[in-house]
C-alpha positions in Angstrom: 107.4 126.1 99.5 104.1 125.2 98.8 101.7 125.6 102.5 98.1 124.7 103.1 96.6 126.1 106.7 93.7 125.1 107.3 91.4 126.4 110.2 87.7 126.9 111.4 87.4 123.7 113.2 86.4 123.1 116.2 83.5 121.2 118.6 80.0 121.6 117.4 76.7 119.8 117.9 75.2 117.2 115.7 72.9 119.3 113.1 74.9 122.4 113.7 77.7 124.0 110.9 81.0 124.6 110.5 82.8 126.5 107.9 86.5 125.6 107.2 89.4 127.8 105.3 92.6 127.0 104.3 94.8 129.4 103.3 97.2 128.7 100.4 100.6 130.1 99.6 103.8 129.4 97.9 102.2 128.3 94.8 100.2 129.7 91.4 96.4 128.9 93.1 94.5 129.2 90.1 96.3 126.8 89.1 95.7 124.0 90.6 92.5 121.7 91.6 92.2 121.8 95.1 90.3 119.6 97.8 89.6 118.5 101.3 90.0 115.4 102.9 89.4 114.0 106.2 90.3 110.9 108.4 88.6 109.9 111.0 90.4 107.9 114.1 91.6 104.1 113.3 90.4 104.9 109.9 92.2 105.7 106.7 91.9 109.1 105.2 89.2 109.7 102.8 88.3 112.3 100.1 85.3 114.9 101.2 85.6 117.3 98.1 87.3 118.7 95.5 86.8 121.7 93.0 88.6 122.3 89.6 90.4 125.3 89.0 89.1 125.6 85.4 85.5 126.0 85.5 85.1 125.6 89.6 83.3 122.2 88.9 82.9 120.1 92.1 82.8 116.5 92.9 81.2 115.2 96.9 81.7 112.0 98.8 78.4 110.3 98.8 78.8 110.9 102.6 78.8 114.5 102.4 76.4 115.9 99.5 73.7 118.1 99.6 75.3 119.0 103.5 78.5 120.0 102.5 79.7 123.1 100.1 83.1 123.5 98.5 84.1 126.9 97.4 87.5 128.6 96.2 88.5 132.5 96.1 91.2 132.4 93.8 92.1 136.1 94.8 92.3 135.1 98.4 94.1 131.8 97.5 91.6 130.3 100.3 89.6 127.3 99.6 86.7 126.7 102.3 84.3 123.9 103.2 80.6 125.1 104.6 79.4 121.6 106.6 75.5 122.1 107.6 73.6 119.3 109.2 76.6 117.7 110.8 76.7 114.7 112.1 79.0 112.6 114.6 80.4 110.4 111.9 81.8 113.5 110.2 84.4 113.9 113.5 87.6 113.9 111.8 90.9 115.7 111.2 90.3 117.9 108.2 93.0 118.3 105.8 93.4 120.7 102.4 95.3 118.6 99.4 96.6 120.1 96.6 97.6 117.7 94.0 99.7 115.5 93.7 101.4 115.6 96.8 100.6 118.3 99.1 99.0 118.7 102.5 98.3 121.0 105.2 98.2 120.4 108.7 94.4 119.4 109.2 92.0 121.3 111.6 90.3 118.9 114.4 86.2 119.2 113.9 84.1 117.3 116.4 80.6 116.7 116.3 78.7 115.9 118.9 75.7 113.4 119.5 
C-alpha cells in the first residue's frame, strides 16, 4: 500500500520558513516523480512543485519560485519542501502526490500577516 505522510507544518509569520517532509513507503521511490501540492480554502488544489526521479530536475508554480525549494532523498524515501519568504497567500493544506493517483494526508501551514 502505497503512503505519503507529510509533516512540518504549522503557523508561521509572513517572511518567515517552513520546511516540509513527507515520508514515503510502500512503493520503489526512486521510481517515481514526486511532488507537492496545495489547496487553499474555497479554492481548488493547485500544483507547488514537482521533481523527477531521473535526473532530480524540478519544475515551480510561478507563485512559488525563487522562495520555494524542492528536494528528494531517495535513501530516506522523503521528499521535502523548504518555503522562505512566506507569505499569507501560501496558507494552505499541503499535500505530497505521487503519480498518477496517490496522496497523502496534507500538513496545515499558516502564514500569518
Amino acid at each position: 500500500e502505497v503512503q505519503l505522510q507529510a509533516s512540518g507544518g504549522g503557523l508561521v509569520q509572513a517572511g518567515g520558513s517552513l520546511r516540509l517532509s513527507c515520508a514515503a513507503s510502500g512503493f520503489i521511490f526512486d521510481d517515481y516523480a514526486i511532488g507537492w501540492f496545495r489547496q487553499a480554502p474555497g479554492k481548488e488544489r493547485e500544483g507547488v512543485s514537482c521533481i523527477k526521479n531521473t535526473d532530480d530536475t524540478t519544475d515551480y508554480a510561478d507563485s512559488v519560485k525563487e522562495r520555494f525549494t524542492i528536494s528528494r532523498d531517495n535513501i530516506r524515501r522523503t521528499l521535502y519542501l523548504q518555503m522562505s519568504s512566506l507569505k499569507p497567500e501560501d496558507t494552505a493544506v499541503y499535500y505530497c502526490h505521487r503519480p498518477p493517483d496517490s496522496w497523502g494526508r496534507g500538513t496545515q501551514v499558516t502564514v500569518s500577516s
